[in-house]
Phi, psi and omega in degrees: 000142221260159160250142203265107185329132159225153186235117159004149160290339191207127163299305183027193205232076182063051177067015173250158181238091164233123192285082170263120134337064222252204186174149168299192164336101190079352184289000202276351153283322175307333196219287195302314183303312221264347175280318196272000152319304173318289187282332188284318175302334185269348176273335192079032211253170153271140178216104187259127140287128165308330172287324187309336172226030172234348164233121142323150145356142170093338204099320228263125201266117150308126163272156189312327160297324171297328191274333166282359184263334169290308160338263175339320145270000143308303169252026172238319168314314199257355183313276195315316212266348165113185164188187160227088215263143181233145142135151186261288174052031239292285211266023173251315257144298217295324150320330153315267159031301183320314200275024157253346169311160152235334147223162188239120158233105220269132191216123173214109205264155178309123175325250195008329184260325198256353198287289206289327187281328155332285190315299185319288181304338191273329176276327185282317170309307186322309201229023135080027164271018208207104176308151174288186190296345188192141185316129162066026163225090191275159178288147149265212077322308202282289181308319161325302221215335163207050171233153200270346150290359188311103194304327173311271156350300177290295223282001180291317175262130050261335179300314216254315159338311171309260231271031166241001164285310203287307183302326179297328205257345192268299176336350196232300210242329201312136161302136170063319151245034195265165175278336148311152167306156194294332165279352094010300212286123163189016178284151145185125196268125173236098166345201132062181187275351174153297214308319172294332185290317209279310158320321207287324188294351174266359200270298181305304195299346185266347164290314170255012168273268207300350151341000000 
């Protein structure tokens, strides 16, 4: 009977941890910003969103040589002490991101779950109980509900698109199945209705509380 491989909740690298965050479509105030709030804090880590310095006042997209160059100082500033980055931004940037990780955690949780807390928060940003996803860029009516950027729109067609990219990328870097050699190997996908995200994380803080 073959034996079943098992790994730390977090790999890291002679005791430093940088992280990258990815989520399906639309998730990242509902889920990934908030596990990476979550973990930089139990690490003691610096911790960035990529929306946060990728939209300007306005809506206004940061170009791509500014946003790797931000990326890029972000995680050299932060090289000793480790850090955690949310956010995907593939063909901005956010591929740099990879070769410095020491872990990828992909968290693809059911549309059905993370979909209706999209809405909510984007109607709470909307009518200004919910700061926006990044300074000077407030919901519209409009940008919501009848612009082809419309996030609402974006994160409905974009789910299966995400997770056949994320699944293509687990096929590579996945702990235990990925096709690099096992060191290499540092993806892992975390599922389910919440329950599984909450084990691993109650899983990390007890790894590093026993360092």
């Amino acid at each position: 009977m073959a034996q079943v491989q098992t790994f730390p909740p977090l790999l890291g690298d002679t005791g430093r941890y940088k992280i990258r965050i990815l989520g399906n479509s639309g998730m990242r105030a509902s889920f990934t910003s908030t596990l990476g709030q979550k973990l930089a804090t139990i690490l003691d880590v610096p911790f960035l969103s990529l929306d946060s310095i990728f939209w300007k006042p306005g809506w206004i997209e940061t170009p791509e040589q500014e946003l790797r160059a931000k990326i890029q100082a972000f995680v050299h500033q932060n090289a000793e002490r480790g850090w955690v980055i949310d956010g995907d931004f593939e063909r901005k940037g956010g591929a740099d991101i990879q070769q410095w990780a020491t872990d990828v955690i992909w968290l693809d949780p059911p549309l059905l779950l993370y979909f209706p807390r999209l809405f909510c928060r984007t109607f709470l940003r909307l009518i200004g109980l919910r700061p926006p996803c990044s300074s000077g860029c407030p919901e519209t009516i409009s940008g919501i509900f009848f612009s082809k950027d419309s996030i609402i729109l974006w994160c409905l067609s974009q789910h299966r698109p995400v997770i056949e990219r994320n699944s293509a990328r687990m096929k590579i870097w996945g702990l235990g199945v990925g096709s690099n050699p096992p060191e290499e190997q540092k993806m892992r996908r975390l599922g389910g209705w919440g329950a599984e995200v909450q084990t691993w994380l109650e899983k990390v803080e007890e790894f590093i509380r026993n360092k």
